[in-house]
Backbone as CSV, one residue per row, in Angstrom:
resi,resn,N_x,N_y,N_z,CA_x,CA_y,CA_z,C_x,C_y,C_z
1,UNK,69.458,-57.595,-51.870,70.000,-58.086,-53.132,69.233,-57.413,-54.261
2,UNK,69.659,-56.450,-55.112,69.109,-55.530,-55.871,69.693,-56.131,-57.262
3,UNK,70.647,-56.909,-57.454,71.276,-57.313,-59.029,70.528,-58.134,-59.921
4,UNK,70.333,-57.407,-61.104,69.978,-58.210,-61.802,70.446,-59.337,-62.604
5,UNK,72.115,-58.774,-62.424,73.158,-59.942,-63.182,73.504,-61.480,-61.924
6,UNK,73.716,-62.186,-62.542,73.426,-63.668,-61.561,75.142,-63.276,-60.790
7,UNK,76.105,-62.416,-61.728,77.334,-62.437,-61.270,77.333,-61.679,-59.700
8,UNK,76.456,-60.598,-60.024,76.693,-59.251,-59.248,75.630,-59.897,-57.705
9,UNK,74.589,-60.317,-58.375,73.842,-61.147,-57.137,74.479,-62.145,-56.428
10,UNK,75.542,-62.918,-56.977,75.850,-64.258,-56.385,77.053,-63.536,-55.451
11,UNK,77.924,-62.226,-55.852,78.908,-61.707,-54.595,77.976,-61.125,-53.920
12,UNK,76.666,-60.750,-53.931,76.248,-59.848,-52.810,75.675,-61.259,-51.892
13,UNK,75.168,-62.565,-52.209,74.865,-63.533,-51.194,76.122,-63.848,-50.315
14,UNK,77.486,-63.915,-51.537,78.709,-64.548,-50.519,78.838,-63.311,-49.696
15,UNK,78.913,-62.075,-50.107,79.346,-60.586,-49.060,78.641,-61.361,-47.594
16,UNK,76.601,-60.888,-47.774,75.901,-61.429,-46.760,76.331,-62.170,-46.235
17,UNK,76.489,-63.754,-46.202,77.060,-65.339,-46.147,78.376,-64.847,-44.955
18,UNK,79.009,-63.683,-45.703,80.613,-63.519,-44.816,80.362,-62.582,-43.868
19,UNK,79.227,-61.999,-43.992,79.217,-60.623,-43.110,78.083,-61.452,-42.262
20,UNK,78.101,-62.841,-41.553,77.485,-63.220,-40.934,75.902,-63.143,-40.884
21,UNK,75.280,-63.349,-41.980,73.835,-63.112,-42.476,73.692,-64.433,-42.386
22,UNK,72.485,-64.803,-41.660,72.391,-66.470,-41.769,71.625,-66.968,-43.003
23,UNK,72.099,-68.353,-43.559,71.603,-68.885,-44.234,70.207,-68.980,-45.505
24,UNK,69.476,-68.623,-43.816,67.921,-69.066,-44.848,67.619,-67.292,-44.858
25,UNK,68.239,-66.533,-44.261,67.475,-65.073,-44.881,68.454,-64.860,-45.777
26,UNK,69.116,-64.888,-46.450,69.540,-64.911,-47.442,69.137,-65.324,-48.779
27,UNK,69.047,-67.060,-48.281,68.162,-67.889,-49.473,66.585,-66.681,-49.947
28,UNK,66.038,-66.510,-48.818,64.902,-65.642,-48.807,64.877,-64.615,-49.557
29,UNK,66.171,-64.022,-49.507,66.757,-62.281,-50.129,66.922,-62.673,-51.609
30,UNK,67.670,-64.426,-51.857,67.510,-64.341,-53.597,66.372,-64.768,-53.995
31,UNK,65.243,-65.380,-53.322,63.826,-65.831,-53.630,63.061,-64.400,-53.725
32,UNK,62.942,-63.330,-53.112,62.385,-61.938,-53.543,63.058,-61.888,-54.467
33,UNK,64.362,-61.460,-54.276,64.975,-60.890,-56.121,64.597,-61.590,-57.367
34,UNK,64.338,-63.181,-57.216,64.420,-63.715,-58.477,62.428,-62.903,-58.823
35,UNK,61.559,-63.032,-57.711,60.083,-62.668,-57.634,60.447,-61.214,-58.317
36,UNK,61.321,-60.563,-57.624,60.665,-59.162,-57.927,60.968,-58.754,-59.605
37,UNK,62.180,-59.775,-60.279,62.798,-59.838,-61.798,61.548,-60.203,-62.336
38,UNK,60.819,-61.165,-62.061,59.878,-62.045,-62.812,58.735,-60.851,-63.058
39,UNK,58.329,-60.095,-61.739,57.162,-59.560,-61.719,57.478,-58.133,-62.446
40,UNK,58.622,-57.629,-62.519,58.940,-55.943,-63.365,59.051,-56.778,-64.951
41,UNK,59.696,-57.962,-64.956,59.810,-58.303,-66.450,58.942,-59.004,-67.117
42,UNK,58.107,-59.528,-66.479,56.734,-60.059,-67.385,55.628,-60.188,-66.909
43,UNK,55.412,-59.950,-65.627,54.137,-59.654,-64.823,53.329,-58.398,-64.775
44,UNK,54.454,-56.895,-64.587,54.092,-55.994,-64.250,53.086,-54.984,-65.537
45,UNK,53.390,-55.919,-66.788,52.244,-55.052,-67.745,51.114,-55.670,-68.017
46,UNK,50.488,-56.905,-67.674,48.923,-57.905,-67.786,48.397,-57.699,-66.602
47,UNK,47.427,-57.989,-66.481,46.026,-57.839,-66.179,46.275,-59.316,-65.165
48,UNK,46.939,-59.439,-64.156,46.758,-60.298,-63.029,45.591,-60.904,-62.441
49,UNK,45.065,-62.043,-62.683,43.354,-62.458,-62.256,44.125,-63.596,-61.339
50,UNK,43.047,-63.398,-60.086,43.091,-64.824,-59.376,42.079,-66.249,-60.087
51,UNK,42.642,-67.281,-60.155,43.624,-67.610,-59.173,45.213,-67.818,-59.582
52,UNK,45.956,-67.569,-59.004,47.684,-67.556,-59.735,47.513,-68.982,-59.352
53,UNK,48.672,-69.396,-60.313,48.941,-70.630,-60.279,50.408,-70.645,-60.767
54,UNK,51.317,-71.669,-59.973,52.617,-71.451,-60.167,52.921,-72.813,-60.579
55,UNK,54.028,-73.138,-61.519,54.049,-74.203,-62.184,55.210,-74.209,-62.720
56,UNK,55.949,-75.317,-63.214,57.638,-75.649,-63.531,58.209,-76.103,-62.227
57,UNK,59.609,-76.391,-62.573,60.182,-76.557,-61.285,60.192,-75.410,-60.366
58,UNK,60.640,-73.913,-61.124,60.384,-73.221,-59.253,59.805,-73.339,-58.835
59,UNK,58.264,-74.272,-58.989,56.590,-74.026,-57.919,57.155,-74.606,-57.054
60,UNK,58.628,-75.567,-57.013,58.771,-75.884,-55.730,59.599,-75.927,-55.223
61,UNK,60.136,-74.401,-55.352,60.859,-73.492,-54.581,59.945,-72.557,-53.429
62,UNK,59.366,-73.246,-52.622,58.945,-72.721,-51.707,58.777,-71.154,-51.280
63,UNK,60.348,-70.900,-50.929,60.772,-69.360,-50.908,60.721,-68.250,-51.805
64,UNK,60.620,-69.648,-53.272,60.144,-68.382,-54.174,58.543,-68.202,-54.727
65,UNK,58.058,-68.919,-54.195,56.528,-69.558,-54.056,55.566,-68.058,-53.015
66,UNK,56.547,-68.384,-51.993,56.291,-67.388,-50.533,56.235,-66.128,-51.403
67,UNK,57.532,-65.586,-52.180,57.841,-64.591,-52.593,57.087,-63.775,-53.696
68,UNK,56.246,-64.464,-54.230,55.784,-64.214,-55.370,54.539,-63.885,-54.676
69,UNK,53.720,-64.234,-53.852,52.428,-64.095,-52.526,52.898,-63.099,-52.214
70,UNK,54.396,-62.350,-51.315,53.873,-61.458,-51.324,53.904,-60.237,-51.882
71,UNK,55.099,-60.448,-53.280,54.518,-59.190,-54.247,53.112,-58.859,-55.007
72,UNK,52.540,-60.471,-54.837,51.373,-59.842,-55.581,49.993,-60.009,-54.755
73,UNK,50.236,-59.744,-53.310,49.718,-59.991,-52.226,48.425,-60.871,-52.395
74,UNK,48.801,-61.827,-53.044,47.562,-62.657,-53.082,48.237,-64.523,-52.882
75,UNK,47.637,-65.230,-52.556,48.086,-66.460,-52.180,47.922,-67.615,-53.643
76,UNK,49.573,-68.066,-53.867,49.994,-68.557,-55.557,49.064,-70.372,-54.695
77,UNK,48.779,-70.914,-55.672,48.380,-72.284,-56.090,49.405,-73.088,-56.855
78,UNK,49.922,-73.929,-56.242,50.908,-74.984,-56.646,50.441,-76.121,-56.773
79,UNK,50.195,-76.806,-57.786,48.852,-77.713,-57.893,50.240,-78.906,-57.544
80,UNK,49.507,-80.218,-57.433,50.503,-81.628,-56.975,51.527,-81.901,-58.680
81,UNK,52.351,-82.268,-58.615,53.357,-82.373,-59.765,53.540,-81.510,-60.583
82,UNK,53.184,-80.149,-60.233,53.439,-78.963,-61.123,54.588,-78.844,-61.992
83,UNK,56.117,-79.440,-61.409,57.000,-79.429,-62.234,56.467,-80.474,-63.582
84,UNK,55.497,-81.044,-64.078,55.592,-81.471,-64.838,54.515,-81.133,-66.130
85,UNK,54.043,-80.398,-65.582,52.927,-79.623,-66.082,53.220,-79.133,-67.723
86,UNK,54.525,-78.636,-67.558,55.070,-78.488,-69.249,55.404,-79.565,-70.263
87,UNK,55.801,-80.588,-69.463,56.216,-82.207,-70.303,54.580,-82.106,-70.643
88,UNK,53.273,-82.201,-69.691,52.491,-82.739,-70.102,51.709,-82.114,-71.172
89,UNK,52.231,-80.748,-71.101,51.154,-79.738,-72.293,51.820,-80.132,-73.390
90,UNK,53.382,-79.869,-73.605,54.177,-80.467,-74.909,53.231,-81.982,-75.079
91,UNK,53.212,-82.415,-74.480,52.739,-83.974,-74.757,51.715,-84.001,-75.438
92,UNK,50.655,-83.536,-75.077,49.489,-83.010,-75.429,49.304,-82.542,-76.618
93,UNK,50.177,-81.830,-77.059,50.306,-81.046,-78.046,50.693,-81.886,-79.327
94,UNK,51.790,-82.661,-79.394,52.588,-83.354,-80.172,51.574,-84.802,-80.292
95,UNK,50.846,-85.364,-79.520,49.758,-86.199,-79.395,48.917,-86.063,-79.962
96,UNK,48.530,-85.203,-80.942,46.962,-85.120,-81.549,46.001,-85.071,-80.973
97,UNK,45.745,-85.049,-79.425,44.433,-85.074,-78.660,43.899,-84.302,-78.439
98,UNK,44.809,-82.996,-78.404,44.004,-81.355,-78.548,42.700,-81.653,-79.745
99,UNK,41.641,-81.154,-79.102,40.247,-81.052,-80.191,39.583,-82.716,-80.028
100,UNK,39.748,-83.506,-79.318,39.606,-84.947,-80.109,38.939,-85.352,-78.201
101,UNK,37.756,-85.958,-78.119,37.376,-86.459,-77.353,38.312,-87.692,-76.830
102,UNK,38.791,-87.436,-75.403,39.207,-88.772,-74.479,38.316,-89.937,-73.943
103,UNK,38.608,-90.694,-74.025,37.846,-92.057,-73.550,39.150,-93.224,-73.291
104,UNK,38.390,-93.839,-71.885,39.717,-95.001,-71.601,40.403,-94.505,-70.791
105,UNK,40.376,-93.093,-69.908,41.104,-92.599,-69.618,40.968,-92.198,-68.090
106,UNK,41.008,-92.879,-66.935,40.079,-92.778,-65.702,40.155,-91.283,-65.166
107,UNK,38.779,-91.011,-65.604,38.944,-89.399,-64.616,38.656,-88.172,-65.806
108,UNK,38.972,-88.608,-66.916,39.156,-87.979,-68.560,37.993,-88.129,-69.345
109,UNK,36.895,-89.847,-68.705,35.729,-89.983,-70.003,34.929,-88.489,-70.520
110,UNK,35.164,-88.525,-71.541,34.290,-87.644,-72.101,34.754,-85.576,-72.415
111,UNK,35.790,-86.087,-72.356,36.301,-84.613,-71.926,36.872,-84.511,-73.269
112,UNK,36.862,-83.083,-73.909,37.860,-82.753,-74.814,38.857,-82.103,-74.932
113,UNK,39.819,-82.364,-74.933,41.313,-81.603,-74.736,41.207,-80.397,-75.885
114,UNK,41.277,-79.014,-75.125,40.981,-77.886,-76.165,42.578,-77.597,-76.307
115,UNK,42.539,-76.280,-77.019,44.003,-75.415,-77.062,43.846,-74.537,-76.167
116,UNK,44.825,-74.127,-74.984,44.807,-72.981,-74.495,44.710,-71.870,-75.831
């Protein structure tokens, strides 16, 4: 699956799908493509440091989790509730607590919420 358009990719899964390609190597074939889009369009010009960390809802897309390990042959970190990781930075943000010492907060005493 080489398309970058979702149109041109989605007949080459049904082609596969009809030309008797099973299921999950397929799923697999659009989990590289969506990896290999991500990594030529916004990966491939920074300075990559371990440890990766994958976060939003695809972190738990598994296949595209797998996929992303092995273009950048190193093993991604999907921390526990990652899909929510963006509600919580917006939150954060819009909260005033960036700069401002936490307290009351089990696990948080004493910590200060910086700005990335």
């Amino acid at each position: 699956m080489n398309a970058y358009c979702i149109v041109f990719g989605l007949q080459d899964l049904v082609a596969a799908l009809a030309a008797g390609a099973r299921p999950e190597d397929v799923a697999a074939a659009a989990c590289h493509s969506v990896a290999e889009q991500v990594f030529e369009q916004q990966l491939q010009e920074i300075d990559i440091r371990e440890p990766i960390i994958e976060v939003g809802s695809t972190s738990l897309i598994k296949g595209l989790v797998k996929a992303m390990e092995d273009i950048l042959l190193t093993k991604v970190i999907v921390p526990p509730y990652s899909q929510y990781i963006g509600a919580v930075g917006a939150a954060l943000m819009v909260s005033g607590l960036i700069g401002k010492e936490i307290s009351g907060i089990v696990g948080y005493a004493g910590m200060v919420m910086e700005a990335a």
